[in-house]
N, C-alpha and C positions, 0 to 999 in steps of 0.2 A: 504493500500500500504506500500510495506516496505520500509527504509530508502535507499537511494542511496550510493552513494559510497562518495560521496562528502559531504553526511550529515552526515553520519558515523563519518567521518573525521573529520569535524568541533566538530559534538559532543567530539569526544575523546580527543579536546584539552581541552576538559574541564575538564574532567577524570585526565588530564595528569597535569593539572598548581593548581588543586586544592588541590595538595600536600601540594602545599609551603604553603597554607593560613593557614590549619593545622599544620601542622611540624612546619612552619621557623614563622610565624607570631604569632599566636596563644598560642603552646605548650613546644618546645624544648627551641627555642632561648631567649624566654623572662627570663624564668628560668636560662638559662647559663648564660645569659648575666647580670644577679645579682651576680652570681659566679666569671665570670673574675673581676666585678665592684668592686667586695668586693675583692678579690686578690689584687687588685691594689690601697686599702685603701681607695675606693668611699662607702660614707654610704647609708644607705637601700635609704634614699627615695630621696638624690641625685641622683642614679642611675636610679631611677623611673621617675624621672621629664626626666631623661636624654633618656628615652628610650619614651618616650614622644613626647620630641622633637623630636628624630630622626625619628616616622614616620609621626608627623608632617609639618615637612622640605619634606621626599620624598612625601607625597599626594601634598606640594602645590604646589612642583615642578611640577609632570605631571598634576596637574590639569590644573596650567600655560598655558601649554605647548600644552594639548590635543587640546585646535580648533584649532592653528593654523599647527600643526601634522597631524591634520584630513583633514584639508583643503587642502597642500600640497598631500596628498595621495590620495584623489579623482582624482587624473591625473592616468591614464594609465602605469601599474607598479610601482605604488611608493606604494602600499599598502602593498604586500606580501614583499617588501623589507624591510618597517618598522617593520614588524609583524615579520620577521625572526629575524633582531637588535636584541628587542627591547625583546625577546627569547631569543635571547644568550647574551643577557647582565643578562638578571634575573639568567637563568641558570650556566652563568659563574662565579658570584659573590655567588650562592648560595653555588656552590661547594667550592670556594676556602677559605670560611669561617674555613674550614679545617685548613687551614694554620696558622690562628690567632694566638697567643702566649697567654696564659690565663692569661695575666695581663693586654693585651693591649686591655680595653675599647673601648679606641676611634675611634680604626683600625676598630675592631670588627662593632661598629655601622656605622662605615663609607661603610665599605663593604652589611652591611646590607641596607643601604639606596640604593646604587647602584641596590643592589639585589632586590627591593623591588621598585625602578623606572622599573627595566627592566621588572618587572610581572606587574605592573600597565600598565605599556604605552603598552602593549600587548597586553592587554587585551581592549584596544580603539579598535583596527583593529581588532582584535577576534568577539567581538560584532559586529564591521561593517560588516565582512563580513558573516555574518547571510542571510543578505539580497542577497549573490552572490551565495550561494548552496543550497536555500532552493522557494518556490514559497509565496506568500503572504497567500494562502489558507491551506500550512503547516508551516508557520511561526511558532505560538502558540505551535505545535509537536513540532518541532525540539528543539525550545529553552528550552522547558519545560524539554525534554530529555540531552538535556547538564548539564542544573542545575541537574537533578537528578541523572543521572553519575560521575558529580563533587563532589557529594556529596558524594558514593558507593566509589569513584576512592578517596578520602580524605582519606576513615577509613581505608584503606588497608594496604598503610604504617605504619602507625601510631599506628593500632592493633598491630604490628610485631614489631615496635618500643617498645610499653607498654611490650609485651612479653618477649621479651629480657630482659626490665628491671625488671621485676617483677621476675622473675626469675631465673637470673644470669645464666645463660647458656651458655654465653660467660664472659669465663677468661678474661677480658679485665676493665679498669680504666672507671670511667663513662664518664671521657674527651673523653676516644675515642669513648665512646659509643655513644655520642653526634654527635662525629664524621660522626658516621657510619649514623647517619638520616639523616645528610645535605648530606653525598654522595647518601645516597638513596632517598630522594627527589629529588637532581639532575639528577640522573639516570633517573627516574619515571619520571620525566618533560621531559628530552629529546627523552625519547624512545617513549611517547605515544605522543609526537607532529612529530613525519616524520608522519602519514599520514595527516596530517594538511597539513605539507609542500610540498608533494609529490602528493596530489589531489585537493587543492582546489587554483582555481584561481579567479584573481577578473572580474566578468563578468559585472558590471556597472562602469561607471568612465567617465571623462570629459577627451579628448584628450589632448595630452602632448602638452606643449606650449614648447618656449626657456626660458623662463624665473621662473620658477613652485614658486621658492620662493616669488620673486616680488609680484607672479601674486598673486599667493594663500594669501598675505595677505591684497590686495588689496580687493579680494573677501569675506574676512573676513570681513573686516569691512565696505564693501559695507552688509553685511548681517546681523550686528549688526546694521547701520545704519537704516536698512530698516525692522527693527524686527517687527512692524505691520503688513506686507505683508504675518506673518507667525505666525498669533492667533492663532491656533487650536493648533501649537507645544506648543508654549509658554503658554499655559493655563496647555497642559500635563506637561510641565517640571516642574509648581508651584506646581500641582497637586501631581506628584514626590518628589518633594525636601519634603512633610510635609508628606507625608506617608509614604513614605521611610527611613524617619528621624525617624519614633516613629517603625518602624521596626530593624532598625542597632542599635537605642540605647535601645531597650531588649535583642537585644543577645550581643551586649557588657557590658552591665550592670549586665548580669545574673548572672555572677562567682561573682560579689561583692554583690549582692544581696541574693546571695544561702549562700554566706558565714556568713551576718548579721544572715540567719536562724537557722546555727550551721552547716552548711552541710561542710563533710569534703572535701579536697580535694581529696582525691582518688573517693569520689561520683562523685563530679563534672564530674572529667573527663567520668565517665560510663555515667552519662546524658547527656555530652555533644557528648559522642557518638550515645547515642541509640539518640537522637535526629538526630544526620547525617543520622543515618541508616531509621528511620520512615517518613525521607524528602523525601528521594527516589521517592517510591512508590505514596504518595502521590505526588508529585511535576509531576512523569506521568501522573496522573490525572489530574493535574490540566490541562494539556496539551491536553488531549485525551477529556475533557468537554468543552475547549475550541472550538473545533471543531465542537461540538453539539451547542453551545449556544453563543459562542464569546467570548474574552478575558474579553471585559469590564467588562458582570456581573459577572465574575468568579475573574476581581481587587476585585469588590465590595465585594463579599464574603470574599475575605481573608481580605479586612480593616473591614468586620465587625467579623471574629474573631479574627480580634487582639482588635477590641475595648470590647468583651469578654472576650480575655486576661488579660485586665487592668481590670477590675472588678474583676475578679478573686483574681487577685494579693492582692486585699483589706483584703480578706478573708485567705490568707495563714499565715499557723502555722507552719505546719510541712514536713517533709523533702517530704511525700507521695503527698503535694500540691505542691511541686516541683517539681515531678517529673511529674506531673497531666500537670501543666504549661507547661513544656518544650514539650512535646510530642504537645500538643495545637502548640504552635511555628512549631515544626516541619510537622506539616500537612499544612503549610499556607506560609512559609517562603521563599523556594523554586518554587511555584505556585505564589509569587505575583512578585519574581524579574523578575524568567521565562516569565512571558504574560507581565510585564513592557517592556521588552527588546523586547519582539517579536513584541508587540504595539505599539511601537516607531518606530521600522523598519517600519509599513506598513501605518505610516502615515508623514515618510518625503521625501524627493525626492529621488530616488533610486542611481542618477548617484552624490550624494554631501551626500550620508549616511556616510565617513571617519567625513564630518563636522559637521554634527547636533549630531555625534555619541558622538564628540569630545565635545559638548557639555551637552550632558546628563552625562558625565563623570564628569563635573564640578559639576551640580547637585548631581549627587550620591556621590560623595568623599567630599563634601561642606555639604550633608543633616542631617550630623549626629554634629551638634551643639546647635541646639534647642534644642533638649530633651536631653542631657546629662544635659546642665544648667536648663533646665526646671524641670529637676529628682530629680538636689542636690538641687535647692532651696525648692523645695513642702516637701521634705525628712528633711530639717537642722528646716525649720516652724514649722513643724506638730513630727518629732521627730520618726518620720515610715517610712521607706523604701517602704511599701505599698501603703501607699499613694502617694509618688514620681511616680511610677509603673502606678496610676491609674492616674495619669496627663498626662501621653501619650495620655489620650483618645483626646487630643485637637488636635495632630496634625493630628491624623486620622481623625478626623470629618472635617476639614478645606481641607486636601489631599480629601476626596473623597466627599467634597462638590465640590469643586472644577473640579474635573474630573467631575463629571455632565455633566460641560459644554465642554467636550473632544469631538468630534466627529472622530467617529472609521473607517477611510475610509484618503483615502491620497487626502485633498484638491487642492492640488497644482497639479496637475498632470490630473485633471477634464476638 
């Protein structure tokens, strides 16, 4: 069966916000922003701590923020209102970054944070409403098709971006050429979210009270109170935070890691694309076998190629086990966040998805702190960066020990 119009949609906001993680996160801004640092007389690893913090401040802001966000939006209309915000706030701040003046650091990171609350908290309601355009039995599809057009929809700017600079074809200062990717990312975010906005409504939700704020956190912490009522989440969420955790810290560790190997940066960046590009395909699979067989053994597969992964890593030498590894990453990476998210969806209650949503967001934005400390100590010990790599294998073995005890089916609702 083919996608709907409303799955379409949903997909494409993926397409469309998976810009900025590229562009603004990733690639452009991190780089400029040593540039203005340094203009304004901040040294190399001041600037580094400082770009640190700043998107340490924005994840623990909307991590804060997401249950009781989520909760508040489980009412009747408050969903697509925050998800539009919380869009034009990412989108607003990403553009105006233009304006910056290339001395001024702290505006620069300030605006970045803004820009970078408004794509996080968006992405709460994005993910919840997974569950209002799609049926439980195409769950795994759809989600699995988001991630892997997020990832296709990523390298599009970004090739055009590379191109440009590589070779100068536009007379223009590299300030403005910088320029020109935050306008084009914000362009790309805004044009490919109207059909988000213009097709998909929230079709679960708890009726609108007078008082939504009161009530919503009242209901919050009547639902942290009564968190045994809801084992089967909370076993997936622990399940989550340790495998997920040794997933976000290989691909953030990988550019420090390629680099101990001698790999240059102009490599990096070809790897880290052809690895977007081989997510893809894979990641519809992982979607289109989930429908033959079920998400769960299709998690279990991908934690048992990353715990491959990390063996692997023991054994690299050279730039060609580099790129051996990432391609591995990119067959698995996208397939385990995709069936995560779609798995969550069809085991908590449909009509309070904004709140447990708001919670898996904690998890996932919280999951990546084990294994970056678990990396540098094994790595500062043993004196190999490989063997850091292959101490991941703990948190996957604990994540999908764990899931074991997940049952794949929405208890609550029985």
């Amino acid at each position: 069966m083919a996608y709907t119009k409303e799955e379409k949609s949903w997909i494409f906001q993926d397409w469309a916000n998976s810009a900025y993680s590229i562009m603004i996160t990733t690639a452009i801004l991190p780089i400029y922003f040593k540039g203005v640092a340094a203009n304004a007389g901040i040294a190399d690893t001041t600037s580094t701590a400082y770009w640190g913090y700043a998107n340490s401040i924005g994840t623990l802001l909307i991590s804060l923020l997401a249950p009781i966000l989520g909760t508040i939006a489980d009412y009747q209309f408050f969903k697509k209102r925050f998800f539009g915000v919380f869009t034009a706030i990412g989108i607003a701040f990403t553009f105006l970054l233009i304006f910056i003046p290339t001395d001024a650091w702290l505006l620069l990171l300030g605006f970045y944070v803004l820009s970078l609350i408004g794509f996080s908290g968006a992405n709460i309601f994005y993910d919840a409403f997974l569950i209002d355009v799609t049926t439980n039995d195409r769950m795994d599809k759809v989600s699995s098709a988001g991630y892997a057009f997020g990832y296709l929809g990523s390298c599009i700017p970004f090739i055009i971006f590379i191109i440009f600079q590589a070779t100068g074809i536009l007379p223009i200062s590299d300030v403005a050429l910088v320029n020109i990717g935050f306008i084009m990312t914000a362009l790309w975010w805004l044009f490919f979210s109207i059909p988000m906005w213009k097709n998909v409504q929230q079709i679960h939700y708890i009726p609108a009270v007078k008082k939504p704020v009161k009530t919503s956190f009242k209901r919050l912490f009547h639902t942290i109170s009564h968190i045994s009522e809801h084992k089967n989440i909370v076993i997936f969420l622990i399940a989550y935070f340790f495998y997920i955790d040794g997933v976000d810290t290989i691909f953030w560790m990988a550019t420090s890691y390629g680099i101990d190997l001698g790999i240059s940066q102009t490599t990096l960046i070809l790897i880290l694309l052809m690895t977007q590009l081989v997510a893809f395909p894979f990641t519809l699979l992982y979607g289109y076998l989930a429908k033959r067989f079920s998400a769960k053994p299709l998690i279990f597969t991908a934690i048992f190629v990353y715990i491959i992964i990390c063996v692997y890593a023991v054994f690299m030498k050279t730039a060609l086990d580099f790129w051996i590894l990432a391609m591995l990453v990119g067959t698995s990476q996208g397939g385990i966040q995709a069936l995560s998210r779609s798995f969550f969806g069809k085991i908590i209650p449909k009509n309070r998805s904004n709140e447990f949503y708001g919670f898996y967001n904690i998890f996932g934005k919280f999951s990546a702190i084990i294994g970056p400390a678990l990396m540098g100590i094994i790595t500062q010990m043993t004196g190999k960066t490989q063997y850091g790599v292959a101490s991941l294998i703990v948190l996957f073995l604990v994540g999908g020990i764990m899931f074991l005890f997940v049952k794949e089916k929405n208890l609550e609702n029985l």
